[in-house]
C-alpha positions in Angstrom: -15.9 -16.2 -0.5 -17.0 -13.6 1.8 -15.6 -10.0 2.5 -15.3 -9.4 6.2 -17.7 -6.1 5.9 -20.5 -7.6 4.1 -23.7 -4.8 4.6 -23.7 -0.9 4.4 -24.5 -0.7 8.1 -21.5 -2.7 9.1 -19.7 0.2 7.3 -22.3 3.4 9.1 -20.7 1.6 12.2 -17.3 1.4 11.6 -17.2 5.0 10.1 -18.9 6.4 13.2 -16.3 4.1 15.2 -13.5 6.4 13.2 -14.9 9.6 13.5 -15.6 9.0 17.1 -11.9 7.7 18.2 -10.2 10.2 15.9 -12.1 13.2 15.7 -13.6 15.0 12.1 -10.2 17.3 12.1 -7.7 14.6 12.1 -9.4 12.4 9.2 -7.8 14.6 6.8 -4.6 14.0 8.1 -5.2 10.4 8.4 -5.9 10.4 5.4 -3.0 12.0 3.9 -0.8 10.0 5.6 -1.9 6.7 4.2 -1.9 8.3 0.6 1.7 9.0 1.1 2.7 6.0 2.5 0.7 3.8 -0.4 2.9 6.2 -2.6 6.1 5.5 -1.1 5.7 1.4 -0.6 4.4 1.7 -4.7 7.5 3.1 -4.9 9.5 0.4 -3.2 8.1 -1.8 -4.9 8.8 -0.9 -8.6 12.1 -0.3 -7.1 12.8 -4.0 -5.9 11.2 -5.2 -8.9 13.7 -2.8 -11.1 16.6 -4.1 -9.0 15.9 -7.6 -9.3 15.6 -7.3 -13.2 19.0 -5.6 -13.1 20.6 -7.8 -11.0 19.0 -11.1 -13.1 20.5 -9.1 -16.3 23.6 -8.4 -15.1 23.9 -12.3 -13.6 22.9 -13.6 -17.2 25.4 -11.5 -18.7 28.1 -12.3 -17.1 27.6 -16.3 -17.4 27.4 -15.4 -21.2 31.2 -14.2 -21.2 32.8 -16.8 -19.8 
């Protein structure tokens, strides 16, 4: 299977591309902003996945009791 950026120069291209549309001060900020919002959908994530345990818990212990 191939990756859709396969050579270094496709990548030189694309990060001149960036630094072109964007500008060298707003890669920072950029990048900042997709750290946070990785951090906040990891967080959503282990979230769903902690609600869904609770609520297959609490589903299994009420069959239990009756």
């Amino acid at each position: 299977m191939h990756a859709f950026i396969d050579s270094p120069q496709e990548w030189a291209i694309i990060l001149i591309v960036v630094l072109v549309l964007f500008g060298g001060s707003q890669l920072p900020k950029l990048a900042r902003n997709l750290g946070q919002a990785q951090k906040e959908f990891k967080k959503g994530l282990a979230e769903g996945q902690k609600d869904k345990s609770d609520t297959k818990s609490s589903t299994g212990d009420s069959s239990s009791e009756n």
